[in-house]
Each structure stands twice: as C-alpha cells, then as structure tokens.
C-alpha positions in Angstrom: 6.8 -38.6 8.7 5.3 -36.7 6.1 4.1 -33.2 7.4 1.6 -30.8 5.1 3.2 -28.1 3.1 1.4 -24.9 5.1 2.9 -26.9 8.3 6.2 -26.4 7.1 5.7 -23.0 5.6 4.3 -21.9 9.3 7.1 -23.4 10.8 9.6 -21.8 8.5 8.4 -18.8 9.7 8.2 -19.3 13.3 12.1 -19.8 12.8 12.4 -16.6 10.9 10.1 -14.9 13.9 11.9 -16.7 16.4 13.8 -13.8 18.8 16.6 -15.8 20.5 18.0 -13.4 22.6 14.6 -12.2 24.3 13.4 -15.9 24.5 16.8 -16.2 26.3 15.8 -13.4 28.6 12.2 -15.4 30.0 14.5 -18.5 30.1 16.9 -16.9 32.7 14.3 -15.2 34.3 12.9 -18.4 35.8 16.4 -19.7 37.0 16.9 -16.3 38.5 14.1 -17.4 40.6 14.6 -20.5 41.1 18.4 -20.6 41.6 18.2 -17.6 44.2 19.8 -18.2 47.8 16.1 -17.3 49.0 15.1 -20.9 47.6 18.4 -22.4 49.9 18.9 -24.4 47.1 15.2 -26.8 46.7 16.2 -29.9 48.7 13.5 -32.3 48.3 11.1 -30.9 51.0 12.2 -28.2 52.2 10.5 -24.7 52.7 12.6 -23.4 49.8 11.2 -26.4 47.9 7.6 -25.9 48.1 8.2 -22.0 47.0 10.4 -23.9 44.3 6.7 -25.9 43.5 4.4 -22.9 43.7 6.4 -21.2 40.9 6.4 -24.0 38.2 2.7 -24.6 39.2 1.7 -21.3 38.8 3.7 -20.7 35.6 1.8 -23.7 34.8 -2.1 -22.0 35.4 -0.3 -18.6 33.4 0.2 -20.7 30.5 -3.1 -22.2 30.4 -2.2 -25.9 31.4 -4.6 -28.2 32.7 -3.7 -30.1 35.7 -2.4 -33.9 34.6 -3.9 -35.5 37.2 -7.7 -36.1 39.1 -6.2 -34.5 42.3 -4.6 -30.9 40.9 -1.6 -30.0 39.1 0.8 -31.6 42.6 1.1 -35.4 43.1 2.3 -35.5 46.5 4.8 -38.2 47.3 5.8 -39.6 51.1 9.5 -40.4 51.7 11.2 -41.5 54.7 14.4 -40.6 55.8 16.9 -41.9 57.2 20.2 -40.4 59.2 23.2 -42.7 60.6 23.4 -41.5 65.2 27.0 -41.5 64.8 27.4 -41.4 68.3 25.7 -44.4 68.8 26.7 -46.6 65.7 30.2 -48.1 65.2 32.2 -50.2 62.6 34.9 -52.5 64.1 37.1 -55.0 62.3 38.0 -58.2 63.6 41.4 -59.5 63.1 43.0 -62.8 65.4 40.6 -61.9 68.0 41.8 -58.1 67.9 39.4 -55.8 67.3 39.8 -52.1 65.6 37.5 -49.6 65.7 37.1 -47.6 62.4 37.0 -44.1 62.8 32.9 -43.1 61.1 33.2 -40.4 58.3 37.0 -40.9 57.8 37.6 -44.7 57.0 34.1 -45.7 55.9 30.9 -43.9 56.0 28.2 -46.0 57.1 25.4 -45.6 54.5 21.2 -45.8 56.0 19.8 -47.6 52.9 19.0 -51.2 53.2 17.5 -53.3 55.5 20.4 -52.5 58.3 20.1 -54.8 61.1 21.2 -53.4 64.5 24.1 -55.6 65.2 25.7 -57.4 62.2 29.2 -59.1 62.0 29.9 -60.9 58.7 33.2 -61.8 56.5 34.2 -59.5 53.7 35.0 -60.8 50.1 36.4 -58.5 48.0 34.6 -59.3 44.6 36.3 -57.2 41.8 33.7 -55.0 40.7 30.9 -57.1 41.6 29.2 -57.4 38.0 27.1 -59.9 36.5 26.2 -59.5 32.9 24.2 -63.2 31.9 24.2 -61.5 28.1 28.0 -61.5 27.4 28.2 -64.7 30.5 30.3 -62.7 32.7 30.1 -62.5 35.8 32.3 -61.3 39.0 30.8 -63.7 41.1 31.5 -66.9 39.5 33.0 -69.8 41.7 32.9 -67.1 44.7 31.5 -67.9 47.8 29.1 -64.8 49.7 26.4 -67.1 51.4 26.2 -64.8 54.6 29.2 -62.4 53.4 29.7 -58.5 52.6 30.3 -57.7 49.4 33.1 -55.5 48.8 33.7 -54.3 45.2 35.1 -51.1 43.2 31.7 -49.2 41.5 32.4 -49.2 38.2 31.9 -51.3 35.2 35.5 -52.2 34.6 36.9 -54.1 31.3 34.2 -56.6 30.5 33.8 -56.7 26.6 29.8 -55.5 26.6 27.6 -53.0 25.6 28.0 -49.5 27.3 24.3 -49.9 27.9 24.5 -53.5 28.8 27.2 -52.4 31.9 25.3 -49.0 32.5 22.2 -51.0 33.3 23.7 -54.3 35.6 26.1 -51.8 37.5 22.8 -49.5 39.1 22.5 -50.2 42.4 19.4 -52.1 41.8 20.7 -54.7 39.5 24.2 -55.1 41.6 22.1 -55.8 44.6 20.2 -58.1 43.4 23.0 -60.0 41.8 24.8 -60.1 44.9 22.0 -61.1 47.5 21.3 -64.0 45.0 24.6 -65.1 45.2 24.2 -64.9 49.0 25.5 -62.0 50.4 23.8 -59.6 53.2 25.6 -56.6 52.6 28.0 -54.6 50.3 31.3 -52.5 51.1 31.9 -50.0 48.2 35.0 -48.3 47.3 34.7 -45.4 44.6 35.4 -45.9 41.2 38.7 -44.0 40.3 37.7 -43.4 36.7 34.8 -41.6 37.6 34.9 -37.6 38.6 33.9 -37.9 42.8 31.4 -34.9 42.6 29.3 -37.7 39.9 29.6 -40.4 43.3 30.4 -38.4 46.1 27.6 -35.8 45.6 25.0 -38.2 44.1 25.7 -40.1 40.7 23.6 -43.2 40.6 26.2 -45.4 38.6 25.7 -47.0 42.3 22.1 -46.3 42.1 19.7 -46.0 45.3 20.9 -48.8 46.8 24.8 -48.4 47.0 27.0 -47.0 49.8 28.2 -43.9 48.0 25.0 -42.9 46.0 22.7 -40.3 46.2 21.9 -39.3 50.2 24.7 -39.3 52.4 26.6 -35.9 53.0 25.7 -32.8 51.1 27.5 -30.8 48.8 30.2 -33.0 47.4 29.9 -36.2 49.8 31.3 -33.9 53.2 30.2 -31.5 55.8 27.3 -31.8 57.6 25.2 -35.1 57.4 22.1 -34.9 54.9 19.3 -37.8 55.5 19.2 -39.8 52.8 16.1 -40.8 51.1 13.4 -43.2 50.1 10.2 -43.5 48.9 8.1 -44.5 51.5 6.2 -46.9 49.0 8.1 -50.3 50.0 7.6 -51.9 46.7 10.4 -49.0 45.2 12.2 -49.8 47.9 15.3 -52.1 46.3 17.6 -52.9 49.5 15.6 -55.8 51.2 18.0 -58.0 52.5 21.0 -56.0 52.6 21.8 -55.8 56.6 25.4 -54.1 56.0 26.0 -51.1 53.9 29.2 -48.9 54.0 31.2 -47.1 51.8 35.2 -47.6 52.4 36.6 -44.2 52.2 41.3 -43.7 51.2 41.8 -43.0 54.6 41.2 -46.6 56.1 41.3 -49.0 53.1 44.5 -50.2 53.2 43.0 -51.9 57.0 40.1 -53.8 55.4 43.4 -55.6 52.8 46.0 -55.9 55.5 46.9 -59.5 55.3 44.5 -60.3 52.3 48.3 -60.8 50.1 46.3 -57.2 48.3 46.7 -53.6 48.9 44.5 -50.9 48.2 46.7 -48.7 45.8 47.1 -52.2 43.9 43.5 -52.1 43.3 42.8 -49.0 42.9 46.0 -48.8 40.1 44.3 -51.9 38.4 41.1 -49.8 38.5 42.5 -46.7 37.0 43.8 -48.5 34.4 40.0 -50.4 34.0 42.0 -53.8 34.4 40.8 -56.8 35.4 40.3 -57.1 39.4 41.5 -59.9 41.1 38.8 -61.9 43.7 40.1 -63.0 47.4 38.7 -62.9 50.7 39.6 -60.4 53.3 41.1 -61.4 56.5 38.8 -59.3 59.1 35.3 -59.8 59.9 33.5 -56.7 59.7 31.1 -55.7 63.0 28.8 -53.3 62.4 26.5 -51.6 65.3 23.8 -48.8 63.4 21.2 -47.0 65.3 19.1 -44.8 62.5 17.0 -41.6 63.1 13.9 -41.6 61.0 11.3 -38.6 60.0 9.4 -38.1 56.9 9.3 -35.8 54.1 6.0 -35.1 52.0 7.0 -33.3 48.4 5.6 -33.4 44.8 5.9 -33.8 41.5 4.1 -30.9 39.4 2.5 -31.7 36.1 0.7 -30.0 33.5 -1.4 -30.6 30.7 -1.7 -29.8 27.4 -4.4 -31.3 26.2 -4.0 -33.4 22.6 -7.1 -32.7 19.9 -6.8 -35.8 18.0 -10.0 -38.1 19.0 -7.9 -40.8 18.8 -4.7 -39.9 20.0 -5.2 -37.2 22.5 -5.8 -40.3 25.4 -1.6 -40.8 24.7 0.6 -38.6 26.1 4.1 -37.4 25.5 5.9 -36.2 29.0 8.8 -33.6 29.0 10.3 -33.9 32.1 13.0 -32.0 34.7 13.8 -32.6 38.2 13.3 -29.3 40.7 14.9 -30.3 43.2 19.0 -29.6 43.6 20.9 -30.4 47.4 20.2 -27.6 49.6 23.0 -26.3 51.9 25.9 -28.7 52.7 29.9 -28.0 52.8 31.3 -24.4 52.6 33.3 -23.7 49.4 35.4 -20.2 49.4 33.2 -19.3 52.6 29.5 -20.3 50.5 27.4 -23.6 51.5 24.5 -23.0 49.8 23.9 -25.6 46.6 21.6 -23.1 44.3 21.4 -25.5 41.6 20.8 -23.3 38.4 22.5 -25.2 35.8 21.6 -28.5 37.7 18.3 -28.1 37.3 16.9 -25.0 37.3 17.8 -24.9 34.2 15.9 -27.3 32.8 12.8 -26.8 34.5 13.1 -23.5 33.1 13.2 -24.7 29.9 9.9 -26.7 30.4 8.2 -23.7 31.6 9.5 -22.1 28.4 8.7 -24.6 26.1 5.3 -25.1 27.1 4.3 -21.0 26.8 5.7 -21.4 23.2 3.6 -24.5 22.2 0.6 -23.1 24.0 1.2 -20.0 22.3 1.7 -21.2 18.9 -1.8 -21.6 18.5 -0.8 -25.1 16.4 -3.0 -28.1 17.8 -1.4 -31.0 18.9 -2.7 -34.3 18.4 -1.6 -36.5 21.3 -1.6 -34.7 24.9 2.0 -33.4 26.2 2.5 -33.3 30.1 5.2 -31.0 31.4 6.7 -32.7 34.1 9.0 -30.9 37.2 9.8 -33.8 39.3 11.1 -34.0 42.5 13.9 -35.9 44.6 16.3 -36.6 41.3 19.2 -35.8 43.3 18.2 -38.7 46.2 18.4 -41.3 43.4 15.9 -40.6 40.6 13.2 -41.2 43.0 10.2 -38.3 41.9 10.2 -40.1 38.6 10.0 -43.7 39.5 7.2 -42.7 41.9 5.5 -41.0 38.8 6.8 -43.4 36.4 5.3 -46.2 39.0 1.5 -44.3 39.7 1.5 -42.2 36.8 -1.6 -39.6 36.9 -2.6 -40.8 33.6 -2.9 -44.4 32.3 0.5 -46.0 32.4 -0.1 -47.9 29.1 -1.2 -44.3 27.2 2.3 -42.8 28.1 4.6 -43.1 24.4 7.5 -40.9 24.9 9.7 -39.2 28.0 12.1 -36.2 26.7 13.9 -35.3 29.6 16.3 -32.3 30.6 19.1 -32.3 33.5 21.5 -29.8 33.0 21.9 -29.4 29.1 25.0 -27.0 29.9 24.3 -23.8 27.5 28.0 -22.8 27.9 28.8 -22.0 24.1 27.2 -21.5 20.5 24.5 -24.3 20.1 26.2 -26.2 16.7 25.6 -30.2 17.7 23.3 -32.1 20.5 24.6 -35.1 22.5 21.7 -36.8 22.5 21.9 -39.8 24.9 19.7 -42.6 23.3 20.3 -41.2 20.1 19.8 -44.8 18.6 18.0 -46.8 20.4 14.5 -45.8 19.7 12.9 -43.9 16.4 13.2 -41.3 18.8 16.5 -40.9 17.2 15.4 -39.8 13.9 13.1 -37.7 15.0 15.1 -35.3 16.7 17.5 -35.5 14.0 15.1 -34.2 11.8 14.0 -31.4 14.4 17.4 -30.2 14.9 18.1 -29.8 11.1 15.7 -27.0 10.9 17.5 -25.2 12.5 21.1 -26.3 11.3 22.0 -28.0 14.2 23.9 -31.6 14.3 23.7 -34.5 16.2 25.7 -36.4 17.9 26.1 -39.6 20.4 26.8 -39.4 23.9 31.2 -38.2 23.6 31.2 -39.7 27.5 29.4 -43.2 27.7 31.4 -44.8 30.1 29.5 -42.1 32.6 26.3 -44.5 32.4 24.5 -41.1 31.4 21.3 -42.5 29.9 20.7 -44.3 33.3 21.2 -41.3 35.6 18.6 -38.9 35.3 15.1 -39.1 35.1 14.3 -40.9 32.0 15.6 -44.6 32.9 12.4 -44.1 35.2 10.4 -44.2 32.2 12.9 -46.3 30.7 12.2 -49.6 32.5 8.7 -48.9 32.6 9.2 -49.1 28.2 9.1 -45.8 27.1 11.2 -44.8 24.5 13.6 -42.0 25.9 15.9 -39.3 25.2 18.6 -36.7 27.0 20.3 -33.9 26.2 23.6 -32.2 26.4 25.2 -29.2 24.1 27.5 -31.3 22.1 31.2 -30.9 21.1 34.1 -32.2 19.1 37.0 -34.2 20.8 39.8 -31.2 21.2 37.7 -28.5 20.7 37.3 -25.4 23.3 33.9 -26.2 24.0 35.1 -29.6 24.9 37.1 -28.3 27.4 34.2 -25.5 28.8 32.0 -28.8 29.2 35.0 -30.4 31.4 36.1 -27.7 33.2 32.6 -26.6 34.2 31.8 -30.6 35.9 35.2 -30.2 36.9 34.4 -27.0 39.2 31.3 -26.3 39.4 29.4 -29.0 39.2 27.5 -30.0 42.7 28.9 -27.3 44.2 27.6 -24.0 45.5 29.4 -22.2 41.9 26.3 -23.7 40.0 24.7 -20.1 40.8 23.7 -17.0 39.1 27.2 -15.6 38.7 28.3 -18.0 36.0 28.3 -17.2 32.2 25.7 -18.9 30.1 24.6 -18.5 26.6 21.1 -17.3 27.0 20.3 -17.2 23.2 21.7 -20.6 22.5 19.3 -21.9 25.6 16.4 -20.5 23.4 17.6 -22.3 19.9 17.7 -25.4 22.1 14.7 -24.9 23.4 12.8 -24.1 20.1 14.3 -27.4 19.3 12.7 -29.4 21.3 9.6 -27.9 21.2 9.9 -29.2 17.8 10.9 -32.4 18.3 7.7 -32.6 21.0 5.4 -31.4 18.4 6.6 -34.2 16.2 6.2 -36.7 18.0 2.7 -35.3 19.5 1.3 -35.5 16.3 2.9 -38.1 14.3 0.2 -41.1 13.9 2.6 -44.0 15.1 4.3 -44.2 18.1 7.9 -44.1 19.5 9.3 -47.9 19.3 12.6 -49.5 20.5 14.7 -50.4 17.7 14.6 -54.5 17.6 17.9 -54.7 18.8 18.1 -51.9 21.2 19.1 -53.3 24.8 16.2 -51.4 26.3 13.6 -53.1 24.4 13.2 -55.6 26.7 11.4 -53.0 29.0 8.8 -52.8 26.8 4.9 -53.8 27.8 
C-alpha cells in the first residue's frame, strides 16, 4: 500500500523519538501488577482474576477507549466446571473374567470433558494416532472397527506426508473427536505424544484441544498436584464432546496393563513414536469399565474490550482486534517450595503489551480509518475458550471483523533482530508485517517449530475458523544460535511453572521495539482501503464467510 509522504516523514520521526528503554519501563510496570503473587496467578474466575479485569479495564478508560460492546467494556461469559470425586469414580480392566482396578492419578487420569456416562464398559482399539486427513486420503481409521469402542491413540500428528497446517488442524481435539465418533466410537484413551515437551500437554497445550484427555483442565501447574476443575463454556453449542461417554488419559505408570496380551508393548509404541514412525493398529485385549461421578459449579468471568474508534465513514464500521489472554493457572504443584503460577511471560506479558500499544496509538494523535479493539481475553489456558466465546458472540458485527493480531507469550529474552511470525504466509497479512518490521530493521521469519501446531494454540485459531486472517508472534532466532537456546531453555524450565514470575531476566527495551512494531503493523492494516484476505491456496481459506 501506498502511504503519503508526510505519513512517512511523521513516522520516521516517531522512530527517531521513540524512547525504548522508558517505553520498556510502562511495559513492565503492568506485568509487575499483574504477575504479582497478590493476583494468585488469574485463574479464570478467581478473586485474583477479576482484580486482574479491573486493571486492563481501567487502563482501558485512562487511555480514552470506548467500551466495544452495548453492555460496557466486560462481556461476561458463564462456564461450568467440572471435577472427577475420586473417591467415588473408578477405572477397572477386564481381562478372562479378571478384573483390575487402575490406581486414578497414577495409571490413567480420568478426564471430566465429554458426555461421560455414569457406568460405561467398552473394548479398547489402539488406533495409531487416530488421524484422518481426507486432503492427503489418509486416514488412521481405515478398515478399523470402533462402532461402540474407545479410542486409544498417541496425540500427535506422526509421519503422514501433509501440510504442517493440514495435521495441526485434524489433530485438535475437535476434529479428532469428531473423526472418531463418526467412525463409531464412544470414547478416547490418550497417551502423550513423546515428541512434544509435557509442560505443552500436561499443563495445557491444545494439540489435543478442549476435547482430549490430557488438554487444558485437569491438574494445575504442570498436569500434578492438587485437582483443578476443568472447564467449559456453558453455551452447549461450543461444547465439542457430545457423544464421547469415556475419556481418560493413560499415564507410564499403567500402560504397559492396557497392551498386556495385545502381541504390543508400550515402550514399542512409544519408541515408534519418538522416532514419528508409523504406528501399528490392533485391538486391546481388556475391556475397559469406567464408573465417574462429577462435581459441578459454575464460574462467571470476562473478556475486556476496548475501543478505538476508526474515522473513515466507510471503514470505521470494520474492525481490527489485537488480542491477549489474562488469565494464567492459578496455584497448583509446589516447585522449590513455590505453587503459585504468576504467569508474567505467559500472559501478562502480552496483555501488557496491548495496554501499551493502545496508549501509543491513542496518543499518536494519527486517525485511524477502521476501528481497533483491544482485546484481553479470558480462559486461554482451559482450551482457548474466552476467544471462541468472543469469536462466536462478538460485541460487534461478526461479518465487520477483518483481522486478529494476537500475543501469547512473545518471549523478550534477547535483542529483538527477527519475528517468528506464525501465519507469516498464509494471509496478506504476511506482507504487511513484513513491511512494518523493516522500519525498524527488523527480519522476519517463519515459525523455526511447526510441528508444535503453534498457529492453532492460542487465541487466534478462534478467529481463525471464524475466517479472519491471523497472526502470532514470537522473538525469532537462527538454528544454533544462543538465543536459540535462551528460547529452549526458558520452555524447558520455566514455562507453566511457578519461575514464569518477576525474578526472571527480560529485555524491557526490546519488548518496546516489538511493541512499536505492531502498533505499526495495526495502523497499517487500520487504514489500508482493502482488507486482509487468505492467500488462494492457504489451507485456512476455507474458513472464510
């Protein structure tokens, strides 16, 4: 897009005026709030929570944002929750008329999401890794019979020749489940992906999605310790379990029981898996009894959203959303003698950055014309779910939304030189935030991870698969370079775990040049006259309404 030449010059010298290190300073401030043990780490709901809501929504009113919706700047949002009575729920398998009881929490975790019927028993097929992709005609499930069975597969993509965002898409829990209940099962029996760091699964990664064993819910802080209720929205319609009436996650400790006699072992599969193999497909000797009492409540908590209101007669109707989730996992399992999850990297950091990015377009005194909403969303870390409930009953007119840039822990760790940006070429999105990051000499670069199923686990594949053209962000890196290795080392240890706090080393000024580039690329696409499209042969194109 061609931009005026005082635009430019006025830009130019925004860059020039641009004080990193200070910007830096109100960035951190906000995290310092926000990622403080008084906040007990914003699970979705809590009282440290709604403190966690008053602060973005008064930084909000401060900046001169306009509520984005008819009812205020809050869009509350019912969940119900759901907790496993241990005590009065079992898992037995049945062998030759023998029965053994699994022990709960040590050789399978009994997950609350589904349609969980009281008293189940069913047989178990063990189905590879349990994915259908009809565009490259494969398909786990071929020639298999499950008409009445459980499910049981590895979560992960393994070795099919597709697409990363071909697999990414038909392994969420959404798309498995509904793969396998057409083929006939009633339930699924997960066993962790080996390839796959276990704080991504154990802790919450949504490879799995909302509907699988091991996703987000479960047990806080890393997958154990105390029980956390898992989540869902209370809206039935984003509800994606019905008819799954058994749903368990097989933990190391009893695995090798659900093969015995099957001619399999578990360390065969799970050496197949490491090595992302093929999987062999067999049925299990045992039937698998399941008895499940759940404790239900609900939660109330809600997105925030401001406004910044487009001038454009014609465009200011369409809006671009900038979006962050506010919510992290509360207080779970002790780590060196600490159990509470502040969450500052993931996402405090983030939301900070929308707070920040928002005072420096309203400041900037340069009219937009399309409106931007500022988006803190809630209940990312139970399975994206604050976002699909927006994304779902948006406060503005679904149709009018054109863009969703999203931020989940961007990891300032180093010198901003390159952006991963995941999407990078699947929308003119792409060259768009090229072009913004070139004023200020920063590179871009693909997703370095894809087989993590990134684009797909955060909050913009809500937006995604309602059609609008998305992006994410992480501080890039070349393979073999030390920032490489910050990046690994800090998922390795820190991340989801009660480390993400105050006391870890962040680049403050390199969180404001990232910031100041995407206020760009926001401004961009806010005012350029066509809207964000799908590239014609971008998978996600056929979200598009």
């Amino acid at each position: 897009m061609k931009r005026p030449v005082l635009f430019l010059l006025l830009t130019a010298a925004s860059l020039l005026a641009a004080d990193f290190a200070a910007e830096g300073n109100l960035w951190w401030s906000h995290i310092q709030f926000l990622a403080d043990d008084k906040l007990e780490g914003r699970q979705t709901g809590s009282d440290g929570y709604r403190k966690a809501v008053e602060y973005v929504q008064t930084a909000f009113e401060r900046t001169g944002l306009k509520p984005a919706g008819t009812d205020g700047y809050q869009q509350p949002i019912q969940f119900e929750t759901r907790m496993v009575a241990d005590d009065v729920s079992s898992l037995e398998l049945v062998r030759d008329d023998k029965t053994e009881t699994l022990v709960l929490g040590q050789d399978a975790t009994l997950s609350p999401r589904g349609n969980l019927a009281p008293a189940a028993e069913a047989a178990m097929v063990f189905v590879g890794y349990g994915m259908c992709i009809p565009e490259v005609h494969s398909c786990d499930l071929d020639g298999i019979s499950l008409r009445g069975k459980v499910a049981v597969y590895v979560n992960g993509p393994g070795p099919v020749d597709a697409p990363g965002n071909l697999k990414s898409h038909y392994g969420s829990g959404g798309e498995r489940w509904a793969a396998l209940r057409k083929a006939g099962a009633v339930g699924i029996a997960t066993i962790a992906n080996p390839r796959m760091p276990q704080g991504n699964q154990a802790a919450g990664g949504t490879a799995d999605g909302a509907t699988g064993a091991g996703g987000r819910g479960g047990r806080g802080g890393g997958g154990r310790g105390p029980a956390q209720p898992t989540f869902l929205l209370a809206d039935k319609n984003l509800q994606d379990g019905e008819g799954m009436t058994v749903a368990i996650a097989i933990n190391r400790q009893g695995a090798e029981k659900f093969f015995a006699g099957s001619g399999h072992t578990y360390d065969e599969i799970i050496k197949l898996a490491q090595a992302n193999a093929p999987l062999p497909k067999f049925p299990l000797q045992p039937l698998l009894r399941s008895k499940v009492t759940l404790k239900r409540d609900n939660v109330t908590a809600s997105n925030v959203a401001g406004l910044l209101p487009g001038s454009d007669d014609k465009l200011k109707n369409e809006y671009v959303v900038m979006s962050a989730h506010l919510d992290h996992l509360g207080v779970g399992r002790a780590v060196n003698g600490d159990n509470l999850y502040n969450g500052a990297m993931d996402d405090a950091s983030g939301i900070a950055s929308v707070l920040e990015i928002a005072r420096l377009m309203k400041e900037s005194g340069h009219p937009l014309k399309r409106s931007v909403i500022f988006l803190a969303v809630t209940a990312e870390e139970k399975g994206e779910l604050g976002s699909r409930y927006f994304a779902a009953h948006p406060t503005v007119a679904a149709k009018q939304i054109v863009a969703d840039i999203n931020l989940d822990m961007f990891l300032p760790l180093y010198a901003l030189k390159v952006i991963e940006v995941q999407g990078l070429t699947e929308s003119t999105l792409g060259e768009t935030v090229k072009t913004a990051a070139a004023d200020f000499d920063v590179a871009v670069q693909v997703d370095r991870e894809p087989e993590q199923n990134r684009f797909i686990r955060s909050d913009q594949y809500s937006f995604i698969k309602e059609g609008v053209p998305s992006l994410a962000f992480k501080f890039g890196y070349e393979f073999g370079s030390p920032e490489e290795k910050l990046r690994k080392d800090w998922v390795r240890d820190i991340y989801h775990k009660p480390s993400d706090d105050l006391n870890q080393p962040i680049d403050k000024e390199a969180a404001a040049k990232f910031d100041r580039i995407i206020a760009d690329l926001l401004e961009r696409v806010a005012n350029d006259p066509n809207r964000p499209q799908w590239h014609a042969d971008s998978f996600f194109k056929r979200f598009a309404k």
